[in-house]
N, CA, C and O of each residue as an XYZ file, in Angstrom:
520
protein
N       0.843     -1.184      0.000
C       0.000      0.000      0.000
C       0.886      1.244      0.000
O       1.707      1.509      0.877
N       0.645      1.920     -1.000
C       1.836      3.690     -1.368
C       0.558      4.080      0.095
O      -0.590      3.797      0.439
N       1.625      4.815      0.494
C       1.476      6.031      1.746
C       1.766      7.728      1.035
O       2.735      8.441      0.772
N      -0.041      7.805      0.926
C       0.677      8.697     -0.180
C       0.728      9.957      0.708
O       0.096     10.920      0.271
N       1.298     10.094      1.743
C       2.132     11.789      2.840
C       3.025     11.382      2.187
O       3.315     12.317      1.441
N       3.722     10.484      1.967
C       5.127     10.356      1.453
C       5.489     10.132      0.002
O       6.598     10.312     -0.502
N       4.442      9.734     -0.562
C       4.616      9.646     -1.923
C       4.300     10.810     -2.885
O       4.618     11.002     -4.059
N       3.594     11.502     -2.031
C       3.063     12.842     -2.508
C       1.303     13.444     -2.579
O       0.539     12.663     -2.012
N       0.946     14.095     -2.896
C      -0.483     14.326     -3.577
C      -0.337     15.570     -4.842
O       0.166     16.678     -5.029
N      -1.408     14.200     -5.744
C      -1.331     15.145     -7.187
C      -1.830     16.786     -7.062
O      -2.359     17.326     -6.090
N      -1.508     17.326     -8.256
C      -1.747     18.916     -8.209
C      -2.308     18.847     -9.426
O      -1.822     18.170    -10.332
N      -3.657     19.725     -9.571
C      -4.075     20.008    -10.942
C      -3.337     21.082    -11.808
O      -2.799     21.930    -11.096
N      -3.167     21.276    -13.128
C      -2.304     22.050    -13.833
C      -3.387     22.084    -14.404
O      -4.138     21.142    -14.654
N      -3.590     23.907    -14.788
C      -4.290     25.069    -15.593
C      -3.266     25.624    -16.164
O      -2.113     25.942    -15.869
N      -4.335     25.683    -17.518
C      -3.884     26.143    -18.817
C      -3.735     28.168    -18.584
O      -3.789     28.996    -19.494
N      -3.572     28.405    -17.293
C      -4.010     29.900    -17.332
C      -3.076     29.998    -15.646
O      -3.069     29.051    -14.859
N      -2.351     31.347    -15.379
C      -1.726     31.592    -14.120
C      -2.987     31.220    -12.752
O      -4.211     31.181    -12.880
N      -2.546     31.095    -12.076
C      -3.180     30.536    -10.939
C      -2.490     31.440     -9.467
O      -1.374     31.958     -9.489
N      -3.390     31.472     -8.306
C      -2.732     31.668     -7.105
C      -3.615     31.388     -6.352
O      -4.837     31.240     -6.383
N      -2.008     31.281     -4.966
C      -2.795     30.286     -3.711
C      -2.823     30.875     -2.404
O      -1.951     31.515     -1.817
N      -4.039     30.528     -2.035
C      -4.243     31.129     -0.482
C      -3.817     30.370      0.491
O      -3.962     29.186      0.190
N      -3.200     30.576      1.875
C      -3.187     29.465      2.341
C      -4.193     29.974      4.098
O      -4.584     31.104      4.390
N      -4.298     29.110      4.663
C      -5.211     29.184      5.785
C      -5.084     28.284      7.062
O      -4.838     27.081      6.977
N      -5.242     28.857      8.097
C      -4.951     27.634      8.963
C      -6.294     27.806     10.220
O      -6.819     28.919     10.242
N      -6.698     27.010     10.980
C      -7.604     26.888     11.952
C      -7.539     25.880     12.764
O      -7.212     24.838     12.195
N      -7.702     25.803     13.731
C      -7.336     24.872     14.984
C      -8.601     23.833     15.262
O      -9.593     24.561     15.250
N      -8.987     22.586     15.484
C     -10.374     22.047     15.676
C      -9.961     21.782     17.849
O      -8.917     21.703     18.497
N     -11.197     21.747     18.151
C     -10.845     21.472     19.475
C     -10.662     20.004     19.353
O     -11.200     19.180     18.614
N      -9.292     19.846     20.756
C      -8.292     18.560     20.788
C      -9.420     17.778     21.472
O      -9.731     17.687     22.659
N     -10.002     17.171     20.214
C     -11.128     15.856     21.060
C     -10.731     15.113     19.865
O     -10.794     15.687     18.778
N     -10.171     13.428     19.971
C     -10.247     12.733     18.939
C     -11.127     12.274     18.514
O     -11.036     11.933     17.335
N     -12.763     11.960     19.424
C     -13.648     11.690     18.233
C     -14.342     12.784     17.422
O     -14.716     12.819     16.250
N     -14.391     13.609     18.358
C     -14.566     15.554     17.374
C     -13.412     15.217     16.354
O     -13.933     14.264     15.774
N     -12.176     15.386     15.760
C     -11.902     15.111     15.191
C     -12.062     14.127     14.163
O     -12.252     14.386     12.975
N     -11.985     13.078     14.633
C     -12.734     11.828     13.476
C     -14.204     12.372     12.876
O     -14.255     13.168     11.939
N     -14.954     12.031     13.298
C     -16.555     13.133     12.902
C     -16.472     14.187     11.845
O     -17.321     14.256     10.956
N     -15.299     15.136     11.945
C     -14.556     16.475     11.590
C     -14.645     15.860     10.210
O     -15.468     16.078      9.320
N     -13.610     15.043     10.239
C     -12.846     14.371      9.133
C     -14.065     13.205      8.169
O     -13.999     12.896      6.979
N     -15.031     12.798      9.142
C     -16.062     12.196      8.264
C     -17.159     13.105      7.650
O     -17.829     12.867      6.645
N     -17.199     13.966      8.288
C     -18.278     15.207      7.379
C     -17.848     16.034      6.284
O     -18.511     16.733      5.518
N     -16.153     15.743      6.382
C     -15.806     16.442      4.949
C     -15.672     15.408      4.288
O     -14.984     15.885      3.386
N     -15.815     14.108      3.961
C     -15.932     12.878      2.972
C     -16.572     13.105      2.085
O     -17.536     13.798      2.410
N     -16.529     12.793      0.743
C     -17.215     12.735     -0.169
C     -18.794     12.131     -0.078
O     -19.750     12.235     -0.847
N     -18.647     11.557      1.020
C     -20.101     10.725      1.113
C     -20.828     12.196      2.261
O     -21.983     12.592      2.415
N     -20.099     12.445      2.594
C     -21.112     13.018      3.791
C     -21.118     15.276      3.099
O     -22.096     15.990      2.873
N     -19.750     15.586      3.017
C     -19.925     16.796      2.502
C     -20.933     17.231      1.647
O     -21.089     16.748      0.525
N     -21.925     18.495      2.314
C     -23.059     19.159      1.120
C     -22.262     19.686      0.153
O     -21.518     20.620      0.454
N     -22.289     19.156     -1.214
C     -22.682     19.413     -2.681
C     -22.939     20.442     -2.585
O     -21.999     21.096     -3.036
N     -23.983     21.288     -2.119
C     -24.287     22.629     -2.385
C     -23.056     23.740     -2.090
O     -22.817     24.770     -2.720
N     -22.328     23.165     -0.876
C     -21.081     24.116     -0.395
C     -19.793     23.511     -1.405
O     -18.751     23.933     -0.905
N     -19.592     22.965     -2.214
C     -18.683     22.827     -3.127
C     -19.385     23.692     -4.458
O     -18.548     24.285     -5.139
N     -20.560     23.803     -4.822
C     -20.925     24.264     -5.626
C     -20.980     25.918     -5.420
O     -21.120     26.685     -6.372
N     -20.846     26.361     -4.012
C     -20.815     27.753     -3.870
C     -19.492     28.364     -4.169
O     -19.170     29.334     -4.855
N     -18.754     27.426     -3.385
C     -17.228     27.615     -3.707
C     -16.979     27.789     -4.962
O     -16.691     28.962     -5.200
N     -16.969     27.019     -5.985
C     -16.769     27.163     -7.744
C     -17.423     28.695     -8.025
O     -16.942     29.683     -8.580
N     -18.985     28.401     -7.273
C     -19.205     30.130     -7.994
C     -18.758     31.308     -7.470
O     -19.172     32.420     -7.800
N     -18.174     31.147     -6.906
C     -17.298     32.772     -5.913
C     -16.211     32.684     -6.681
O     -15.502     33.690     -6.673
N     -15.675     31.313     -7.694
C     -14.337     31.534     -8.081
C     -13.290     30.475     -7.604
O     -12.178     30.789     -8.029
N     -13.273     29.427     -6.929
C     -12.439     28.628     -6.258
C     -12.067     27.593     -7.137
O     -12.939     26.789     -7.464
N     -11.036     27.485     -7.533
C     -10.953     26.518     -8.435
C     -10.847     24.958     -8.096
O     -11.509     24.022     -8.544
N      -9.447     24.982     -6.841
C      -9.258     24.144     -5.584
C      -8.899     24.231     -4.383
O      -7.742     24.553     -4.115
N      -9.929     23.931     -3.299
C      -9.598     23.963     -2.292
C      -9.500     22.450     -1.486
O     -10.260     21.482     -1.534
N      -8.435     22.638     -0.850
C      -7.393     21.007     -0.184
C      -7.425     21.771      1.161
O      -7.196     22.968      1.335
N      -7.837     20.602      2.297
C      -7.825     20.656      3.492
C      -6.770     19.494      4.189
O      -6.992     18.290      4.056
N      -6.002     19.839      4.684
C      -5.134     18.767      5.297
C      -4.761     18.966      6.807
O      -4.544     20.076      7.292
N      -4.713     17.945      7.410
C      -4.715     17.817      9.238
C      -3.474     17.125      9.864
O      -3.111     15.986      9.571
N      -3.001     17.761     10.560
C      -2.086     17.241     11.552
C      -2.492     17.476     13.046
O      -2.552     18.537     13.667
N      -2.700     16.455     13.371
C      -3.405     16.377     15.129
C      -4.842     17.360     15.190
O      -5.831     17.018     14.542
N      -4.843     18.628     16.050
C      -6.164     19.317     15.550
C      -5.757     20.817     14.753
O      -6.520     21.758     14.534
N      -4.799     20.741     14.524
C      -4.691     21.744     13.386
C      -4.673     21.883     12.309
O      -3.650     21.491     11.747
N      -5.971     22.617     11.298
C      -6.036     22.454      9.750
C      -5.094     23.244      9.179
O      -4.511     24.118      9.819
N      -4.831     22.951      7.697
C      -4.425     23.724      6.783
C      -4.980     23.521      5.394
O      -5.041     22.476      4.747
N      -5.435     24.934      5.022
C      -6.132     24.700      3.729
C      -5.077     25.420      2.990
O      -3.980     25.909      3.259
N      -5.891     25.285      1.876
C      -4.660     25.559      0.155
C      -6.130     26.117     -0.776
O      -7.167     25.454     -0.744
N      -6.036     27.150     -1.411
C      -6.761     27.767     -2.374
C      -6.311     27.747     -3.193
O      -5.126     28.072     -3.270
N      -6.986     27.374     -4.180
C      -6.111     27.798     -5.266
C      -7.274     28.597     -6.120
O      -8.417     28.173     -5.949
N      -7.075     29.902     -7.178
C      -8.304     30.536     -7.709
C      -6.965     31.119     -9.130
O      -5.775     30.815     -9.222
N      -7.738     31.928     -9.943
C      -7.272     32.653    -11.139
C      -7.170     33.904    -10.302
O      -7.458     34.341     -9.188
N      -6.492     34.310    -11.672
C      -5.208     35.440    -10.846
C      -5.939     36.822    -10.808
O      -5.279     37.834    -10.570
N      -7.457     36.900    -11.066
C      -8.373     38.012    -11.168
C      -9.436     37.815     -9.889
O     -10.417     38.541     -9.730
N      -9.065     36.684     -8.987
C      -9.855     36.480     -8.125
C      -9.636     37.799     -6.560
O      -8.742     38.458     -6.029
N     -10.944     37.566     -6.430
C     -10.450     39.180     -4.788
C     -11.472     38.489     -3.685
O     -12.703     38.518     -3.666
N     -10.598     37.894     -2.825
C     -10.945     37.303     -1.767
C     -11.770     37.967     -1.163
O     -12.833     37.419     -0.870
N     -11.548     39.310     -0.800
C     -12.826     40.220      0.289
C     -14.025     39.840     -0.564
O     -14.856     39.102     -0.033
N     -14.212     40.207     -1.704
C     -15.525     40.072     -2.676
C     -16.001     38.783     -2.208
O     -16.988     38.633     -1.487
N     -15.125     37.701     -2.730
C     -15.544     36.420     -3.079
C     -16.192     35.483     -1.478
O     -16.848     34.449     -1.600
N     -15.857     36.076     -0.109
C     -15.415     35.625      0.839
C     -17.318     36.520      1.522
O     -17.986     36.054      2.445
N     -17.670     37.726      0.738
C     -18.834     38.400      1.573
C     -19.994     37.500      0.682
O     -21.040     37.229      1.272
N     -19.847     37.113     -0.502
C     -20.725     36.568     -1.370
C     -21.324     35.242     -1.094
O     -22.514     34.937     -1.170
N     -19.924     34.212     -0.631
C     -20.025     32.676     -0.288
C     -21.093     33.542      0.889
O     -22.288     33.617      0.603
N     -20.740     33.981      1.800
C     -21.668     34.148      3.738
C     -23.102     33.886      3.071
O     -23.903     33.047      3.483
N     -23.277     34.654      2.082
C     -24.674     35.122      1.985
C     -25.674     33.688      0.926
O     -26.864     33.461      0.707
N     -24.505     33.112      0.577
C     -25.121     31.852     -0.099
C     -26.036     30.893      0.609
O     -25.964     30.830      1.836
N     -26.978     30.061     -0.117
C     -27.782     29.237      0.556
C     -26.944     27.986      1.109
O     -26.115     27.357      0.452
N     -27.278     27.767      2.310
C     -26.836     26.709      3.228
C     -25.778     26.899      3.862
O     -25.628     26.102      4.789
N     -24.281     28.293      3.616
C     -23.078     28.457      3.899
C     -23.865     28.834      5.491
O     -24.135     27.856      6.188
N     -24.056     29.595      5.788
C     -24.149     29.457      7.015
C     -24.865     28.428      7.845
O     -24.474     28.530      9.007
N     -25.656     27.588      7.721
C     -26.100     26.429      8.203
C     -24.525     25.307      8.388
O     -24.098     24.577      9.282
N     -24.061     25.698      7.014
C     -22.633     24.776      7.109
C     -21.492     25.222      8.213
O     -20.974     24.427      8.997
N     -21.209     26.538      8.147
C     -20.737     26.903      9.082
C     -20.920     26.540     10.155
O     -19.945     26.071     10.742
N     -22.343     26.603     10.928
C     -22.581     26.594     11.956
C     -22.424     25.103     12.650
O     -22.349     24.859     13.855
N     -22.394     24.167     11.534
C     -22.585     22.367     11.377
C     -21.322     22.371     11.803
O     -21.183     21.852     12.911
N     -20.257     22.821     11.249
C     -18.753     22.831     11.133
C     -18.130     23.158     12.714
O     -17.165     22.565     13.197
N     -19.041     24.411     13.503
C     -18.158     25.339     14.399
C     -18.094     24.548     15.787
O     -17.647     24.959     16.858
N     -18.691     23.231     15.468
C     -19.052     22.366     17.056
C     -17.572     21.839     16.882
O     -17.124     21.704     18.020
N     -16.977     21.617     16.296
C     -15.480     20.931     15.972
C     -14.665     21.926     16.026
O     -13.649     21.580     16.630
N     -14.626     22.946     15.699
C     -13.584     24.454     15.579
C     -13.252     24.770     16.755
O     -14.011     24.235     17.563
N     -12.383     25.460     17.280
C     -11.574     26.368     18.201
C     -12.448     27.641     17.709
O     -11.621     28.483     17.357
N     -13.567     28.076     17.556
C     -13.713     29.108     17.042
C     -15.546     29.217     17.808
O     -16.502     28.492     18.082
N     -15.079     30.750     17.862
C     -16.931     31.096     18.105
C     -17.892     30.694     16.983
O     -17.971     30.623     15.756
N     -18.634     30.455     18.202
C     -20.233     29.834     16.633
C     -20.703     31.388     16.280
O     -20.645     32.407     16.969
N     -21.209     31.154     14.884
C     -21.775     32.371     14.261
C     -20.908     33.110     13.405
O     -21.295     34.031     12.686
N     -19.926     32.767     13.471
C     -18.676     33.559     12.706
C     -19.048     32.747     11.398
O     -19.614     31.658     11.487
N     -18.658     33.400      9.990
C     -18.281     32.999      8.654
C     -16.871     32.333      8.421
O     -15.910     32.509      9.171
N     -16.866     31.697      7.507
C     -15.646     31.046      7.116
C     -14.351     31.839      7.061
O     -13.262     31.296      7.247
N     -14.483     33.062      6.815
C     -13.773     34.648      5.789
C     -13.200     34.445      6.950
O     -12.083     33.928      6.923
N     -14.017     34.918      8.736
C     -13.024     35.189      9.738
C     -12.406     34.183     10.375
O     -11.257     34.250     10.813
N     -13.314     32.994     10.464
C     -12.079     31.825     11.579
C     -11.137     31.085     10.428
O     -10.186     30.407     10.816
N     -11.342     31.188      9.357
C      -9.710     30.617      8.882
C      -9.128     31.745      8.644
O      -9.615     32.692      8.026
N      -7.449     31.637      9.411
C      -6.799     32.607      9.573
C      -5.935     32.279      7.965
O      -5.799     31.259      7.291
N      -5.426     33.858      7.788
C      -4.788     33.640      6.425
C      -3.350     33.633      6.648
O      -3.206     34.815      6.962
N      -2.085     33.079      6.709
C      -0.967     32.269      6.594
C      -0.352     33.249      5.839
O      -0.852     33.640      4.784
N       0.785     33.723      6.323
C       2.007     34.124      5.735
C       2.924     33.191      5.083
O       3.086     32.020      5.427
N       3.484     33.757      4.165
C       4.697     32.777      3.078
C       6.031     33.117      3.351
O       6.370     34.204      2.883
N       7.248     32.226      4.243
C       8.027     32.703      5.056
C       9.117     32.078      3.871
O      10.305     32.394      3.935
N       8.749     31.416      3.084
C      10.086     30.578      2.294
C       9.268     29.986      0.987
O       8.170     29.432      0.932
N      10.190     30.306     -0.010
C       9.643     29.640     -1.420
C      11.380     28.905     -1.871
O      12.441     29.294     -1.382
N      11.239     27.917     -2.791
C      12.584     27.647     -3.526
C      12.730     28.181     -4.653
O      13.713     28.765     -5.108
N      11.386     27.905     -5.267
C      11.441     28.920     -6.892
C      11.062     29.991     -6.646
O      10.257     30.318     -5.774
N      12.046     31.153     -7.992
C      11.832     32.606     -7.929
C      10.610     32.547     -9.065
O      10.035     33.580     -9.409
């Protein structure tokens, strides 16, 4: 069985410049809150409707990855994308806040808040390519 932390994970390639957000948020240190966490973003269990909001604000890919209870997400959007815009538009979409609120029992974060404020946005301290 490939272990794929170590083998890697694929990246989609666009025919057009791209850029990436990155994000981080803390879940409270409960391992079955965690597991739960991790089964509601499954393909079987995640609302469809909140992937479909995402595409229409502009998101091309977004990757969530976990180490113990701390997330890190990865955005990726076109290079005409403006997060403040795209970030007041998703709030106001149908079900984003129901999702939110589904989401905030697992978060380090106050309930009622939008996505925009409890994922914090990540500074870029080191690149290899110029």
């Amino acid at each position: 069985m490939v272990d794929i932390k170590t083998s890697g994970y694929k990246v989609r390639q666009y025919a057009f410049p791209t850029k990436r957000y990155c994000q981080t948020l803390d879940l409270k240190n409960d391992p079955q809150l965690i597991e739960e966490y991790v089964k509601r973003h499954s393909n079987e269990e995640h609302w469809d409707v909140i992937r479909q909001g995402l595409r229409k604000v502009g998101i091309l890919e977004m990757e969530i990855y976990l180490l113990d209870n701390r997330l890190f997400m990865i955005v990726e959007t076109k290079m005409d994308f403006d997060w403040s815009e795209a970030f007041i538009e998703l709030a106001d979409m149908p079900k984003q806040k129901e999702w939110e609120e589904y989401m905030s029992i697992f978060q380090n974060v106050q309930s009622g808040i939008t996505s925009g404020q409890k994922w914090k946005l990540m500074d870029r301290i080191f690149r290899i390519y110029e």
